[in-house]
PASEBA-1860 file (N, C-alpha, C; in nm, 3 decimals):
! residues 240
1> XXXXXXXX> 0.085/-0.120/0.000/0.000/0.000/0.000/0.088/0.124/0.000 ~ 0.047/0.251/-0.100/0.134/0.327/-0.079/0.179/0.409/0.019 ~ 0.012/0.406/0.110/0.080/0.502/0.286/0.152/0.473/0.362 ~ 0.201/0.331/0.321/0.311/0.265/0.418/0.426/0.288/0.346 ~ 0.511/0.351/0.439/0.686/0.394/0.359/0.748/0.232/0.420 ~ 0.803/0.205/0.325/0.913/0.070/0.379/1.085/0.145/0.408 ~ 1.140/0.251/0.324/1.245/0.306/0.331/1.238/0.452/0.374 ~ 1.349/0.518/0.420/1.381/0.640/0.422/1.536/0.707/0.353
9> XXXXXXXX> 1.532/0.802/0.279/1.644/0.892/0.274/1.615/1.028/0.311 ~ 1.764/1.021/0.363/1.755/1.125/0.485/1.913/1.213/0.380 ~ 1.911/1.351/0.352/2.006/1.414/0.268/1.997/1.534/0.365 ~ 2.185/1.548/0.416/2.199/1.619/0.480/2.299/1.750/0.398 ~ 2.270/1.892/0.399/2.293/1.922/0.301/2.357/2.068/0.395 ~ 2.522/2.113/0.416/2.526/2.216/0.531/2.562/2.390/0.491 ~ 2.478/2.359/0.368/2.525/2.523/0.284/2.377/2.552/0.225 ~ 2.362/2.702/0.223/2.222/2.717/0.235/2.187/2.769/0.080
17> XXXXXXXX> 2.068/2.704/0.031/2.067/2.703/-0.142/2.013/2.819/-0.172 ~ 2.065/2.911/-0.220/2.046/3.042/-0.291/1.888/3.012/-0.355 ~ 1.796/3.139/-0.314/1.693/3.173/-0.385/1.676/3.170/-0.491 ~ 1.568/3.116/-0.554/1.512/3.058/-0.695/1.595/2.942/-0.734 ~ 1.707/2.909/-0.708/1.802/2.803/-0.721/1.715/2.692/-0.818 ~ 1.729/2.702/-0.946/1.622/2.609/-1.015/1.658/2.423/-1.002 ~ 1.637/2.402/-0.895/1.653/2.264/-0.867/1.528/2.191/-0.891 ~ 1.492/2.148/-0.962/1.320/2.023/-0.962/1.231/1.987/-0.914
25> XXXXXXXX> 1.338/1.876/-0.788/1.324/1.769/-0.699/1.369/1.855/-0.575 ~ 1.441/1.884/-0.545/1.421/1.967/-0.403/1.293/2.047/-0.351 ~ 1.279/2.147/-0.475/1.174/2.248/-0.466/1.031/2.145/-0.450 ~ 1.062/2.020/-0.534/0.931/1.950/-0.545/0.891/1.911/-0.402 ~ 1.007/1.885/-0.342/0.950/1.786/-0.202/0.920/1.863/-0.088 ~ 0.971/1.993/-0.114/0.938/2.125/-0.042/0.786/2.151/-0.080 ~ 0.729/2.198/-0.234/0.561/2.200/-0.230/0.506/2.147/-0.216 ~ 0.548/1.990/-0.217/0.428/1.895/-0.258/0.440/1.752/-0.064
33> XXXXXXXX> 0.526/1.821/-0.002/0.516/1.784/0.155/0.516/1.861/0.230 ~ 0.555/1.844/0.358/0.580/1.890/0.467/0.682/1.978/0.479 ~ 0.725/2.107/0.600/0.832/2.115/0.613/0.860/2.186/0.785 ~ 0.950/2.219/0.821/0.941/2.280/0.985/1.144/2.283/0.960 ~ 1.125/2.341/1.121/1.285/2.378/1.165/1.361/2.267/1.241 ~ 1.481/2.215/1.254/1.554/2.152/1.332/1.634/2.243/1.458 ~ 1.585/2.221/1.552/1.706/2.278/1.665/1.804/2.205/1.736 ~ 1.912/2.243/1.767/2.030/2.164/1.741/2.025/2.210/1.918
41> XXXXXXXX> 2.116/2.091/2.008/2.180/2.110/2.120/2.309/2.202/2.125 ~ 2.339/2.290/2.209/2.473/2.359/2.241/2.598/2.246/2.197 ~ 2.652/2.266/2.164/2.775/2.207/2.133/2.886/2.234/2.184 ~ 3.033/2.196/2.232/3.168/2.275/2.288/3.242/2.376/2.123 ~ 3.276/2.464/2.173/3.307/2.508/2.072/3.412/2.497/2.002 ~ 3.530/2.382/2.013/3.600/2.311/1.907/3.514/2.237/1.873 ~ 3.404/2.154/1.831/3.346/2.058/1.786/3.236/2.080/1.718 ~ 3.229/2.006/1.575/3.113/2.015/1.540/3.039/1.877/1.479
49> XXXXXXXX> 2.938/1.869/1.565/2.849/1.707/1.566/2.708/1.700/1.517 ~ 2.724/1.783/1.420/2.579/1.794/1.341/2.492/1.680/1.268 ~ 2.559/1.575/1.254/2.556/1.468/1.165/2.523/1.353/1.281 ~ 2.589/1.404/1.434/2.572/1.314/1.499/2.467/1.323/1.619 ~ 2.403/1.503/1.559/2.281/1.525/1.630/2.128/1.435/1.558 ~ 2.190/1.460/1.423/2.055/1.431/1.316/2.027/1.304/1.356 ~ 2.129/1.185/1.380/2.115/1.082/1.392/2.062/1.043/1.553 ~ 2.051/1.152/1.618/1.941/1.125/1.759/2.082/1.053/1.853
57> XXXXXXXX> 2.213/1.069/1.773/2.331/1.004/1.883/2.407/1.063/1.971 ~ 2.404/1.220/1.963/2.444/1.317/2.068/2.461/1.323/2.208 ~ 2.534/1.315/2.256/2.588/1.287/2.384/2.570/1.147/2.458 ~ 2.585/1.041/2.361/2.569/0.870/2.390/2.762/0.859/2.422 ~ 2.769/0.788/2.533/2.908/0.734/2.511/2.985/0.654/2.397 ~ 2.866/0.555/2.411/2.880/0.425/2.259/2.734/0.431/2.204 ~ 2.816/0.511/2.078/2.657/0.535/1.961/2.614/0.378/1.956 ~ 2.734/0.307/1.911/2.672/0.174/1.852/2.538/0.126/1.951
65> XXXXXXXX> 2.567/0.128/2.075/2.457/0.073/2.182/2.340/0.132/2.174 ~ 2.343/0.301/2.151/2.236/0.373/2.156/2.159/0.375/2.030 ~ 2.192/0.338/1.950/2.120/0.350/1.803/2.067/0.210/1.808 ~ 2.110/0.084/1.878/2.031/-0.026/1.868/1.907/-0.009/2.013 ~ 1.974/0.073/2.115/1.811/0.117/2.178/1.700/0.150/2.129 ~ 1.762/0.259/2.079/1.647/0.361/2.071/1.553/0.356/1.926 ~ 1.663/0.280/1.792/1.615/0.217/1.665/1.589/0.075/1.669 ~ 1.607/-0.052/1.742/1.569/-0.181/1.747/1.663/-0.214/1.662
73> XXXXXXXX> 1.544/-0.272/1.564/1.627/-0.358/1.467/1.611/-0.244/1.301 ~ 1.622/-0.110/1.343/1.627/-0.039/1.170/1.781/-0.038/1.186 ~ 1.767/-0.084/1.033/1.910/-0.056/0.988/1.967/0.077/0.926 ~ 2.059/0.094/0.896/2.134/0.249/0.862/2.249/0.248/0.757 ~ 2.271/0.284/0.656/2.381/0.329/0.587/2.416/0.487/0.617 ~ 2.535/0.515/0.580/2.568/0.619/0.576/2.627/0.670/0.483 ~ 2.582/0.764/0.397/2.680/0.802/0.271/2.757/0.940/0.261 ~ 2.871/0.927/0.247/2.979/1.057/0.296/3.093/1.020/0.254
81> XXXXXXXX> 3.170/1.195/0.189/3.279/1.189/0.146/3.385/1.258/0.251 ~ 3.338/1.297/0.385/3.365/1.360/0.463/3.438/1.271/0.556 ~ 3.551/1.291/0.577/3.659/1.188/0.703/3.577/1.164/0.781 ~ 3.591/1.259/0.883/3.485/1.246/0.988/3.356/1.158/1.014 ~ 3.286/1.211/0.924/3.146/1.140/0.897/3.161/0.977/0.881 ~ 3.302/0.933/0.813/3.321/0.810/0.770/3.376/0.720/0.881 ~ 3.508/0.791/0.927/3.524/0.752/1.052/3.417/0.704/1.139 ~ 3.323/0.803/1.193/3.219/0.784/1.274/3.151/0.651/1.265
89> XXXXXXXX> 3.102/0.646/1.139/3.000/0.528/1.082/3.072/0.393/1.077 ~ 3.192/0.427/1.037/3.259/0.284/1.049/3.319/0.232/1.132 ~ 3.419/0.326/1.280/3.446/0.289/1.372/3.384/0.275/1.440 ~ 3.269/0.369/1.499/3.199/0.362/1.614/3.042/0.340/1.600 ~ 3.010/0.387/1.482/2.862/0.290/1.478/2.837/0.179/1.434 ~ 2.950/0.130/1.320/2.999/0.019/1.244/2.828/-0.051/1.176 ~ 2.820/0.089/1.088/2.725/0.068/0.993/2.754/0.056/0.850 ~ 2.665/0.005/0.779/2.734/0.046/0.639/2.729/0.219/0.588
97> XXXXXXXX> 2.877/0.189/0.534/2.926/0.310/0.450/3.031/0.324/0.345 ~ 2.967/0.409/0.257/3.032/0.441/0.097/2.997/0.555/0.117 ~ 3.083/0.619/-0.035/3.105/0.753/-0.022/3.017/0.766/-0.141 ~ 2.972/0.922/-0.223/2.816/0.932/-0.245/2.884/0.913/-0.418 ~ 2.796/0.801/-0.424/2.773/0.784/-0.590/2.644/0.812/-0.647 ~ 2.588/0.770/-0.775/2.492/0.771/-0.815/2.399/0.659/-0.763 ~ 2.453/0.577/-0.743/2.383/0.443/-0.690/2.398/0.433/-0.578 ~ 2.276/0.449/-0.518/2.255/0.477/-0.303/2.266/0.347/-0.254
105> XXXXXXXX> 2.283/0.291/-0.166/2.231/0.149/-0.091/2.075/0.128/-0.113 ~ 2.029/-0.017/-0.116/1.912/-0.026/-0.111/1.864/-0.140/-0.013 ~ 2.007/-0.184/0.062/1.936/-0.296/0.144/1.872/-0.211/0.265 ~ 1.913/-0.097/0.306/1.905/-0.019/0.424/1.761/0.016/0.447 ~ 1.705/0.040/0.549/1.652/0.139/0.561/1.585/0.250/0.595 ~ 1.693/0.288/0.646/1.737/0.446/0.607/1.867/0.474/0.578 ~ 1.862/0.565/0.462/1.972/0.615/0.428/2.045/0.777/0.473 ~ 2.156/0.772/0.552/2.196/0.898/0.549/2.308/0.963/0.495
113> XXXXXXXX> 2.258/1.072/0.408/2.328/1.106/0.283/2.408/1.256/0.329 ~ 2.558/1.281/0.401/2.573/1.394/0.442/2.684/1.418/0.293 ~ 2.640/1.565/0.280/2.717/1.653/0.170/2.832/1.716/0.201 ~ 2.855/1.728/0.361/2.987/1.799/0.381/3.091/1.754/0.359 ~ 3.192/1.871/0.278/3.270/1.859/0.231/3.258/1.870/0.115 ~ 3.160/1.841/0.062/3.123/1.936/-0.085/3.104/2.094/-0.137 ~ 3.124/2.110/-0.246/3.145/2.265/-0.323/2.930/2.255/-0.236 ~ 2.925/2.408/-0.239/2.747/2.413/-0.223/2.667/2.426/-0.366
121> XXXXXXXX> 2.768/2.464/-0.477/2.645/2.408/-0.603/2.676/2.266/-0.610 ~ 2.790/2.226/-0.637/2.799/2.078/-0.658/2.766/1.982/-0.593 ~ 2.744/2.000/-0.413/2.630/1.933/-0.341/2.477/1.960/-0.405 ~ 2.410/2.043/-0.443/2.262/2.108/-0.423/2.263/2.033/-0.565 ~ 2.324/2.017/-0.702/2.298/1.968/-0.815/2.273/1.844/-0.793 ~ 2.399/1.784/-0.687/2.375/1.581/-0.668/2.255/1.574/-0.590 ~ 2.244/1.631/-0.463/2.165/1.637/-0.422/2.028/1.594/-0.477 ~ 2.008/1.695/-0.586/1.854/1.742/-0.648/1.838/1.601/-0.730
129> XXXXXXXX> 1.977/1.531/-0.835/1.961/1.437/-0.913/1.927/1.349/-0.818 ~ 1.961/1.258/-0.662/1.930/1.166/-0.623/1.818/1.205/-0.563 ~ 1.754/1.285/-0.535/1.586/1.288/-0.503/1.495/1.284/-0.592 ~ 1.510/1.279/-0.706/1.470/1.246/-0.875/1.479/1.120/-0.871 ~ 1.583/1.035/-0.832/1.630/0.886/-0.886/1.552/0.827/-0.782 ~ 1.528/0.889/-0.663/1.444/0.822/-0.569/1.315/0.823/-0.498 ~ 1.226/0.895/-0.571/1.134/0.870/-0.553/1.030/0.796/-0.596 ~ 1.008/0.710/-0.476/0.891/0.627/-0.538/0.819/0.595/-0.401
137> XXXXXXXX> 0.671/0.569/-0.425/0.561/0.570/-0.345/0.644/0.512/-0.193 ~ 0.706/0.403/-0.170/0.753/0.390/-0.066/0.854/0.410/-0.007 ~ 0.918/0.547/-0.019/1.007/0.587/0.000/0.988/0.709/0.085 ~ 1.044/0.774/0.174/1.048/0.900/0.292/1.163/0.953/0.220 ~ 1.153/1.106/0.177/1.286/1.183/0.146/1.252/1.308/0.264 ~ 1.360/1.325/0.318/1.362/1.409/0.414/1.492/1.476/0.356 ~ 1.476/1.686/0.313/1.605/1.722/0.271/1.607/1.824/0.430 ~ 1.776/1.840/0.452/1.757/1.911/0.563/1.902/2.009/0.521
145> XXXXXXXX> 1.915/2.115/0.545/1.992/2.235/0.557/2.006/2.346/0.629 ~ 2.125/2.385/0.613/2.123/2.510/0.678/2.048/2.657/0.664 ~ 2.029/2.713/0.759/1.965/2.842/0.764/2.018/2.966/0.793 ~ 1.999/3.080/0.645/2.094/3.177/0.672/2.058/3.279/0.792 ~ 1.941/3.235/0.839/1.879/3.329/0.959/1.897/3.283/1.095 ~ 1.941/3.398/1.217/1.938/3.330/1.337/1.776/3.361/1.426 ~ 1.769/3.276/1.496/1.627/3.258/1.572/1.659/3.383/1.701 ~ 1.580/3.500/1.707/1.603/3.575/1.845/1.585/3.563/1.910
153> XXXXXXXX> 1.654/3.512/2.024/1.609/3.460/2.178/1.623/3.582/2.318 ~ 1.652/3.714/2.255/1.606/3.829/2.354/1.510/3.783/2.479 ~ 1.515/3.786/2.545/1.384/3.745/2.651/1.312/3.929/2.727 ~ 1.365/3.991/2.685/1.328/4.138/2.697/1.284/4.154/2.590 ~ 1.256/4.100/2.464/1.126/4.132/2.401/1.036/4.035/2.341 ~ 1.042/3.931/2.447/0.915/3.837/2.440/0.807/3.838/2.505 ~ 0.666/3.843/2.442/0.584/3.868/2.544/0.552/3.787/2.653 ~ 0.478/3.887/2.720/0.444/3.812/2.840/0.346/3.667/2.876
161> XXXXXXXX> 0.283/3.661/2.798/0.229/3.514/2.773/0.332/3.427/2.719 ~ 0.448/3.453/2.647/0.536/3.311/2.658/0.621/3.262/2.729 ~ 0.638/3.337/2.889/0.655/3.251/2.988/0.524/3.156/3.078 ~ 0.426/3.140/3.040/0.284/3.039/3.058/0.321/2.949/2.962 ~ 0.341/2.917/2.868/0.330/2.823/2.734/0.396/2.722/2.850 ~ 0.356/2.611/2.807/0.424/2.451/2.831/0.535/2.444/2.749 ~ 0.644/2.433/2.814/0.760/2.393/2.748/0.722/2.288/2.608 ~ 0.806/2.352/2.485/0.796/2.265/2.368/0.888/2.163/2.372
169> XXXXXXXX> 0.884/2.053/2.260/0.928/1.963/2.304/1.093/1.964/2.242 ~ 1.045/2.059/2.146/1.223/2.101/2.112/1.312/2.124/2.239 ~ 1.252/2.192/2.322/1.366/2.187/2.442/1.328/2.098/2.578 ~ 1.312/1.946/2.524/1.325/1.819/2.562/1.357/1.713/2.536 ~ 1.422/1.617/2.635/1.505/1.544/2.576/1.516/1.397/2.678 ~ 1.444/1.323/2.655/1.434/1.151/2.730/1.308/1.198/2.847 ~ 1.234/1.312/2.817/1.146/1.346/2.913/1.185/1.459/2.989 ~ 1.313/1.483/2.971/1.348/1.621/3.076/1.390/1.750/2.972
177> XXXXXXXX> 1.350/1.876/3.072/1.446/1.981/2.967/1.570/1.982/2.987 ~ 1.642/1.982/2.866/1.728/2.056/2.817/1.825/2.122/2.926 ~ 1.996/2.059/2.936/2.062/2.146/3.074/2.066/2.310/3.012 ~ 2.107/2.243/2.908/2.136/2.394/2.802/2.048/2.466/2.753 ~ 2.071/2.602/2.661/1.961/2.632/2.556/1.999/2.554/2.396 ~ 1.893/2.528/2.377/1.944/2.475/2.230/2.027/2.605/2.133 ~ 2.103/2.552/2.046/2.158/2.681/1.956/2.051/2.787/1.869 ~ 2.125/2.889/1.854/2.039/2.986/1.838/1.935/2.980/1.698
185> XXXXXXXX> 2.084/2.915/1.610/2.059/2.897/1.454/1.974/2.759/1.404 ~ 1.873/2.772/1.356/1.853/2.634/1.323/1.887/2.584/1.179 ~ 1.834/2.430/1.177/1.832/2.358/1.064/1.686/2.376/0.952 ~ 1.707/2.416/0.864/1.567/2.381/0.839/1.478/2.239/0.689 ~ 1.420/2.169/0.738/1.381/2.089/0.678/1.271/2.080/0.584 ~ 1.299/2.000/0.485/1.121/1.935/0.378/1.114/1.817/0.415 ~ 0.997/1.716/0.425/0.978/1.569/0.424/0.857/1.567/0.319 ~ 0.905/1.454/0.250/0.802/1.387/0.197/0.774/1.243/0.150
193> XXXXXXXX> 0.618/1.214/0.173/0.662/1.075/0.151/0.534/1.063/0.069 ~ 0.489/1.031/-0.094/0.362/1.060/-0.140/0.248/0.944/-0.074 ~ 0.150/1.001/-0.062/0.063/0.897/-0.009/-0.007/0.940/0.143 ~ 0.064/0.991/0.252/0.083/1.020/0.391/0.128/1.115/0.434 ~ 0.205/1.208/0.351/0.243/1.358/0.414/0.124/1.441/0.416 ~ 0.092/1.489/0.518/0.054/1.652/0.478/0.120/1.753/0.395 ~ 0.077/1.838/0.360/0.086/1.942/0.228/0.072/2.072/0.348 ~ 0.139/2.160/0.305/0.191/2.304/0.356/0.166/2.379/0.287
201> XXXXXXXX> 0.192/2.484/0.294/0.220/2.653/0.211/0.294/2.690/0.163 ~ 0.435/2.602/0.171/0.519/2.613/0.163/0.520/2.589/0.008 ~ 0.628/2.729/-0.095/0.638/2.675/-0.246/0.782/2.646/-0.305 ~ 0.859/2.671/-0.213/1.034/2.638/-0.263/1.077/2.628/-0.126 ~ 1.225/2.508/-0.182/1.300/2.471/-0.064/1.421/2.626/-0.035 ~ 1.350/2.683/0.084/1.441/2.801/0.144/1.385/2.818/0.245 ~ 1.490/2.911/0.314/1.442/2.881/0.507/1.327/3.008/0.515 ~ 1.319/3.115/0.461/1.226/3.207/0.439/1.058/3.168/0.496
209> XXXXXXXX> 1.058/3.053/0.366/0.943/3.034/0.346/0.919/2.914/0.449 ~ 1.003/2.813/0.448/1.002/2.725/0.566/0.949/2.766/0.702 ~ 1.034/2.900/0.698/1.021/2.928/0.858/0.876/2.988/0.854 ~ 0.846/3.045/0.773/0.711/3.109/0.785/0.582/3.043/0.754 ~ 0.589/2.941/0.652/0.429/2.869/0.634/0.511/2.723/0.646 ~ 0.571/2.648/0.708/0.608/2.537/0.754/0.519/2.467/0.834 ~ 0.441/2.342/0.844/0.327/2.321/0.907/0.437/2.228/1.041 ~ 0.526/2.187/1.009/0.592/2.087/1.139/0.644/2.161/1.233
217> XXXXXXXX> 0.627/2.302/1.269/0.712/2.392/1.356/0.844/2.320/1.356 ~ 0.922/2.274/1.488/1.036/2.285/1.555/1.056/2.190/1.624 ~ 1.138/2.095/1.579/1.223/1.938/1.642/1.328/1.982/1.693 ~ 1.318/1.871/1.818/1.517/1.868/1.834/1.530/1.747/1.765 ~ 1.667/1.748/1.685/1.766/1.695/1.645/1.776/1.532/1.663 ~ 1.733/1.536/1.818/1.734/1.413/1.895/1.622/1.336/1.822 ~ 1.498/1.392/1.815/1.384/1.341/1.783/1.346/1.259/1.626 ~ 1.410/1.361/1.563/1.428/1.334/1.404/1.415/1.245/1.399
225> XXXXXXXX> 1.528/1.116/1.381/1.516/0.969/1.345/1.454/0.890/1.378 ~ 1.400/0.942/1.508/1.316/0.866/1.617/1.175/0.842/1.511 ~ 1.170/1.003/1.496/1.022/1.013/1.403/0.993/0.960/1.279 ~ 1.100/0.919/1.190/1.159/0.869/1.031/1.138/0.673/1.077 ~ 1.197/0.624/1.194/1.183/0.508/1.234/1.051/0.473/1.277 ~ 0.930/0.533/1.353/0.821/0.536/1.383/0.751/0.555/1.261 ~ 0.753/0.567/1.136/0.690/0.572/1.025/0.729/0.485/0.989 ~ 0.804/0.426/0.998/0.920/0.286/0.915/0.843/0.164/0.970
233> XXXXXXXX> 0.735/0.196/1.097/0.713/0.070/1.245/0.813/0.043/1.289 ~ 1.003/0.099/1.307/1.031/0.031/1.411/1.068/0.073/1.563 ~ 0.995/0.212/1.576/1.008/0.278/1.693/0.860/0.337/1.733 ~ 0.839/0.342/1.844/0.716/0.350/1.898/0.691/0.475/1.882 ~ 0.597/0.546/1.912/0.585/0.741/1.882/0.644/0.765/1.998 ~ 0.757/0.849/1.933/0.819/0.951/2.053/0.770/1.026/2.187 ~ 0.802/1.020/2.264/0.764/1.155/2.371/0.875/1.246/2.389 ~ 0.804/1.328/2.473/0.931/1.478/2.489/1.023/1.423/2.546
END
């Protein structure tokens, strides 16, 4: 049936795509799904673990243990031309990984596709061609990037009704808040999966419009995969 996704690709993309940018398949999965913001945890400031927030593995001692918690039995590739990224996946999560060709993995599924270390047209062109090559009814494409805008967290000019609000769940994490504030800057995302997404306002992939008619508001980082695996059936629905 087509409302059931059996796979996911997940394209992580860390340079932000210039307006009108005539890409196809990006822009497509931006009008024709979902989209909202990613908020990222504080980080130390030699380090940057963006790849290892997306993947819900952020501050685990041994990813390998925590990704078979919290995912069961989903499996994972990782695709990256980036040391780092490769390292990661193969020493310490010891998942499958190749570096990004035209031809993705297909035993997986989910696929995570990070671009860093790529030129930002020559990521956003591959990019756009493998969300073309991959769509089909049972498939989840989730594109996620950076945002040239920062989020204002002034608390001298927030009103006074948003200290009443119930903490969101962006700034929660295994049930508790957050020691930190999350970072200021976010990620911002499209999902789509035909068959089961909701449809937005949203008419091109840019953080502009994301941020403003985006129907998924604001994830942490943590949550993401959690939520991509719970569509997959192999994680239960998340809580804060």
């Amino acid at each position: 049936m087509s409302h059931i996704p059996k796979r996911a690709l997940v394209y992580y993309c860390p340079y932000t795509l210039p307006d009108q940018h005539p890409l196809e398949h990006v822009h497509q999965v931006a009008r024709e799904g979902c989209s909202g913001q990613i908020a990222l945890e504080k980080e130390s400031s030699d380090s940057s673990q963006t790849v290892l927030q997306l993947l819900g593995l952020f501050g685990a001692s041994d990813i390998k243990s925590e990704f078979k918690q919290r995912f069961n039995d989903m499996s994972l590739a990782v695709v990256s031309n980036d040391p780092d990224t490769v390292q990661m996946a193969q020493q310490q999560l010891g998942c499958h990984c190749q570096g990004i060709a035209p031809q993705l993995p297909v035993e997986q599924d989910v696929v995570f596709v990070d671009f860093t270390g790529y030129s930002d047209v020559d990521a956003w062109s591959t990019l756009d061609t493998l969300v073309g090559q991959q769509a089909r009814p049972d498939t989840i494409q989730c594109i996620i990037s950076t945002s040239s805008t920062e989020e204002t967290t002034d608390s001298h000019h927030q009103p006074w009704w948003d200290t009443i609000v119930p903490r969101q769940s962006h700034v929660m994490k295994n049930g508790e808040p957050l020691k930190e504030a999350v970072q200021d800057q976010t990620l911002v995302y499209a999902y789509l999966h035909v068959g089961s997404s909701r449809r937005d306002g949203v008419s091109a992939f840019n953080a502009a419009d994301i941020k403003s008619k985006g129907s998924n508001g604001t994830i942490l980082a943590w949550h993401l995969l959690a939520e991509i695996g719970h569509k997959l059936g192999f994680v239960p629905k998340y809580g804060a």
